[in-house]
C-alpha positions in Angstrom: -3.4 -151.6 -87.8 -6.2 -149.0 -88.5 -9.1 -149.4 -91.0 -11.8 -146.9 -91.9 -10.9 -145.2 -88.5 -11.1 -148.8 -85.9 -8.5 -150.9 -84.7 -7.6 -154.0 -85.8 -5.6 -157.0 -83.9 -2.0 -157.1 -85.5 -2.9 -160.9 -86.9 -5.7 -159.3 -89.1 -3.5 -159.1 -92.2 -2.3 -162.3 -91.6 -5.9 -163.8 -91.1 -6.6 -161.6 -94.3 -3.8 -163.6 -96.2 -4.9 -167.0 -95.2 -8.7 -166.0 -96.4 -7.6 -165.0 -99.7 -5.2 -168.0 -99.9 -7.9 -170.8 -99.0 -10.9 -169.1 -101.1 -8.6 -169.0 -104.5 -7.4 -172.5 -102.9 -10.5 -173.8 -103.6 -12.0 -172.4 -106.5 -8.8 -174.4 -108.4 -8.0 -170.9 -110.1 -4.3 -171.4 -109.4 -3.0 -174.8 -109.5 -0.5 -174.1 -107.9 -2.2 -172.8 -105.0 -3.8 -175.5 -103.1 -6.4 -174.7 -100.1 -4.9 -173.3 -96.7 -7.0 -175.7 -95.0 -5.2 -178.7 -96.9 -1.5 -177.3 -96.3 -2.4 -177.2 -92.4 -3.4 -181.0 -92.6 -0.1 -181.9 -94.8 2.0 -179.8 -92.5 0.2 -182.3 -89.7 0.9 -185.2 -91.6 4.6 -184.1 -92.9 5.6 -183.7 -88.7 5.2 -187.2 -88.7 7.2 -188.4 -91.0 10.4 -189.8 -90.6 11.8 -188.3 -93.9 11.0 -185.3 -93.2 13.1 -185.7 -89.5 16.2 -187.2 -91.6 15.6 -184.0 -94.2 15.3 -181.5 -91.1 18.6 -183.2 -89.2 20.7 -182.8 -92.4 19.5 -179.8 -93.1 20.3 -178.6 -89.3 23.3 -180.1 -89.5 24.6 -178.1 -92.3 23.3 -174.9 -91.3 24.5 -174.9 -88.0 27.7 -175.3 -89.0 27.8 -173.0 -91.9 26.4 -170.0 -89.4 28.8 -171.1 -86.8 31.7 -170.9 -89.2 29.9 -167.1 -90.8 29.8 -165.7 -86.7 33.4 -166.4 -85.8 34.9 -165.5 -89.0 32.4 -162.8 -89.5 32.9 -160.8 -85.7 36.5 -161.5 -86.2 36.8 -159.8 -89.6 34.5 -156.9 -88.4 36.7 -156.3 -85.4 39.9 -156.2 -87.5 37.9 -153.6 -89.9 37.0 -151.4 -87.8 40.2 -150.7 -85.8 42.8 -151.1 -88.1 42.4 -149.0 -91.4 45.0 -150.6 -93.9 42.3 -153.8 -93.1 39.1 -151.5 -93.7 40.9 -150.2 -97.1 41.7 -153.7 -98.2 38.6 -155.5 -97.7 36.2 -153.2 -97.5 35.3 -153.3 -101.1 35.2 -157.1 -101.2 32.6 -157.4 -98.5 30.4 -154.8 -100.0 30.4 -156.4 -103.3 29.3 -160.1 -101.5 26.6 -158.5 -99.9 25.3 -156.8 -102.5 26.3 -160.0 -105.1 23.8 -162.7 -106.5 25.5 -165.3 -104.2 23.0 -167.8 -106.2 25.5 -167.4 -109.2 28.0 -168.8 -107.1 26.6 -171.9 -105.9 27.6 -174.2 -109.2 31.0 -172.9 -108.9 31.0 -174.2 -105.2 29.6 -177.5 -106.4 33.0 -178.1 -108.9 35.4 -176.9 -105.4 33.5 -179.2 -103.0 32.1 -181.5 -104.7 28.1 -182.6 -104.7 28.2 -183.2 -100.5 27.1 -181.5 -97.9 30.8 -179.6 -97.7 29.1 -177.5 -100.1 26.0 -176.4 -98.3 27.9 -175.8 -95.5 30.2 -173.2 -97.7 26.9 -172.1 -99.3 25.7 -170.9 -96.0 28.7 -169.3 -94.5 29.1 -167.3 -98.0 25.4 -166.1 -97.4 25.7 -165.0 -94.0 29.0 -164.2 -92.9 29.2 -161.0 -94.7 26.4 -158.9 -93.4 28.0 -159.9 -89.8 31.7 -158.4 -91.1 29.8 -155.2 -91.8 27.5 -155.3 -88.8 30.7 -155.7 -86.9 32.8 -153.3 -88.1 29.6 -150.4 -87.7 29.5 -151.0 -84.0 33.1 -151.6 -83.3 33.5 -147.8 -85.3 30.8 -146.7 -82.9 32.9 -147.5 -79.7 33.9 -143.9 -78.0 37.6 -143.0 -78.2 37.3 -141.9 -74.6 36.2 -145.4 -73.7 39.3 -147.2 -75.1 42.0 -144.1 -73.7 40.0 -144.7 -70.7 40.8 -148.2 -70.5 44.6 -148.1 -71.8 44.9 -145.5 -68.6 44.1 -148.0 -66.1 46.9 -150.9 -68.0 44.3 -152.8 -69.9 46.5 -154.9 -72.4 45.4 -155.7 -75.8 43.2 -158.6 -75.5 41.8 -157.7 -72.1 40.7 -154.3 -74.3 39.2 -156.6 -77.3 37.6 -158.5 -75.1 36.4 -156.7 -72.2 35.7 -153.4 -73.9 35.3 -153.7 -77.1 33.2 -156.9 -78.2 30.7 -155.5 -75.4 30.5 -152.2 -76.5 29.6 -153.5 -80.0 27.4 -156.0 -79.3 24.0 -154.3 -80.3 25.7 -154.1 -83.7 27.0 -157.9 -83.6 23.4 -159.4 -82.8 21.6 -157.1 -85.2 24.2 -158.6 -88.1 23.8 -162.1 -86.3 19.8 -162.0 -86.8 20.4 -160.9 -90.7 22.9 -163.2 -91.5 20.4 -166.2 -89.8 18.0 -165.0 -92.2 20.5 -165.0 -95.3 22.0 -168.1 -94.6 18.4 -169.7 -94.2 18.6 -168.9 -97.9 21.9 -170.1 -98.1 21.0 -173.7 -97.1 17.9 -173.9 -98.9 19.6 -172.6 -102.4 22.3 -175.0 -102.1 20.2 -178.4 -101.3 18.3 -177.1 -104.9 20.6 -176.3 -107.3 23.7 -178.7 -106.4 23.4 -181.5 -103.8 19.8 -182.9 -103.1 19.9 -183.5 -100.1 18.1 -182.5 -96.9 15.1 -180.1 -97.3 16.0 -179.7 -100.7 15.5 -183.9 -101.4 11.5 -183.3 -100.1 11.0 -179.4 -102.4 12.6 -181.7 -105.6 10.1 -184.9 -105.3 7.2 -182.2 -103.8 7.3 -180.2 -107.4 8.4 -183.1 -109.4 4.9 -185.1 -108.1 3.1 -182.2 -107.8 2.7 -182.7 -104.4 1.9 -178.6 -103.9 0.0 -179.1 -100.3 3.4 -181.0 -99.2 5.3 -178.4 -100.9 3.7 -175.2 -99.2 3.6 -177.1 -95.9 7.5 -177.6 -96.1 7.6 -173.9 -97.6 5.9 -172.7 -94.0 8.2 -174.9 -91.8 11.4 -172.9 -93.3 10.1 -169.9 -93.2 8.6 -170.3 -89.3 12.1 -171.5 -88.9 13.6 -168.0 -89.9 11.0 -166.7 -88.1 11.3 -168.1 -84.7 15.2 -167.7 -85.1 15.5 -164.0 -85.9 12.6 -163.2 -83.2 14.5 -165.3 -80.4 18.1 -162.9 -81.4 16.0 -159.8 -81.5 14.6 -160.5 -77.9 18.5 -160.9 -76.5 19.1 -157.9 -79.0 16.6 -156.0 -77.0 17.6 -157.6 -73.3 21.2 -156.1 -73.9 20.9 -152.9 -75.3 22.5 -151.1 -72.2 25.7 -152.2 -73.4 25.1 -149.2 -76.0 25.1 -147.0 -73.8 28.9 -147.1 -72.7 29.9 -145.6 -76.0 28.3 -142.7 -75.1 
């Protein structure tokens, strides 16, 4: 980042952030804004406690196998989008509208299908995420080369030795890119779903946080989830960027 002609380091706005953060902190302008410097010592304190490790397991718990459920439904779906057409026609609409959709509207609805458990978080998140992975899918399994497939139906590659040699390589730069944003979305998924129907997890601690007014607690448990998003859609845009040969072979 440039300023006034000189280089900055790339945390500057970040260190900028926290400044302005702890100095309206601590002139008590915002009540809602406590100092920087006290949301670092709760975060210290909130590591420790063992109801914040039962919070983060069932939390975990559920969004693992929400996103798990979202990936193999999601790269499935994609595939079957973007090589058979009457598939594409037929569901292609559908997806769009759940990407684009206020998937928060839908939560209650989920709560009087599933119940108040964590059956419902779990749906929350794969509703969140697995659509932007059907898309993602279906873009780079449209960008494979003709050539390549004709290429490998002339040396006898069946079917399955074609989806799964071929194809889900070929497309994979497109897979992981849809991987990282769905991550992110069902992040949101998991979150939304502890708050508005089953209190449970994260969402137990941000419910007693705001209810007590415990806003240092609140923010600290605020920065965990969004480091967590962080760290996870970093790590999946390193292995994005370690495999982006296999791009090339559609060429």
């Amino acid at each position: 980042m440039n300023l006034f002609g000189y280089r900055l380091p790339m945390m500057s706005s970040l260190l900028l952030w926290i400044a302005v953060w702890e100095i309206v902190g601590r002139t008590e302008a915002v009540l809602l804004f406590p100092p920087f410097s006290g949301v670092v010592m709760s975060l210290g304190e909130l590591i420790y406690s063992p109801k914040f490790w039962t919070a983060t397991w069932t939390t975990l718990r559920a969004f693992g196998i929400g996103m798990v459920l979202a990936i193999l439904v999601g790269v499935a779906l994609g595939i079957l989008m973007g090589r058979v057409k009457a598939a594409e026609n037929l569901l292609g609409m559908w997806v769009n509208v759940f990407v684009s959709a206020p998937l928060s509207a839908l939560v209650p609805v989920l709560m009087i299908l599933f119940g108040m458990g964590e059956t419902t978080i779990v749906v929350s998140v794969f509703l969140f995420a697995v659509w932007i992975i059907v898309l993602d899918t279906q873009a780079g399994v449209k960008s494979v080369a003709p050539s390549l497939i004709e290429m490998s139906r002339s040396f006898g590659a069946k079917p399955p030795a074609l989806y799964a040699k071929i194809i889900f390589w070929a497309a994979l730069p497109e897979i992981l890119a849809g991987i990282r944003l769905g991550f992110i979305r069902g992040v949101k998924g998991v979150v939304i779903g502890q708050l508005l129907v089953s209190i449970i997890g994260y969402g137990e601690l941000f419910e007693l946080y705001s209810r007590n007014f415990l806003m240092e607690e609140f923010w600290a448990l605020t920065l965990v989830l969004f480091a967590f998003a962080l760290i996870v859609a970093e790590l999946i845009g390193m292995l994005e960027k370690r495999i982006e040969f296999y791009a090339g072979v559609r060429q």
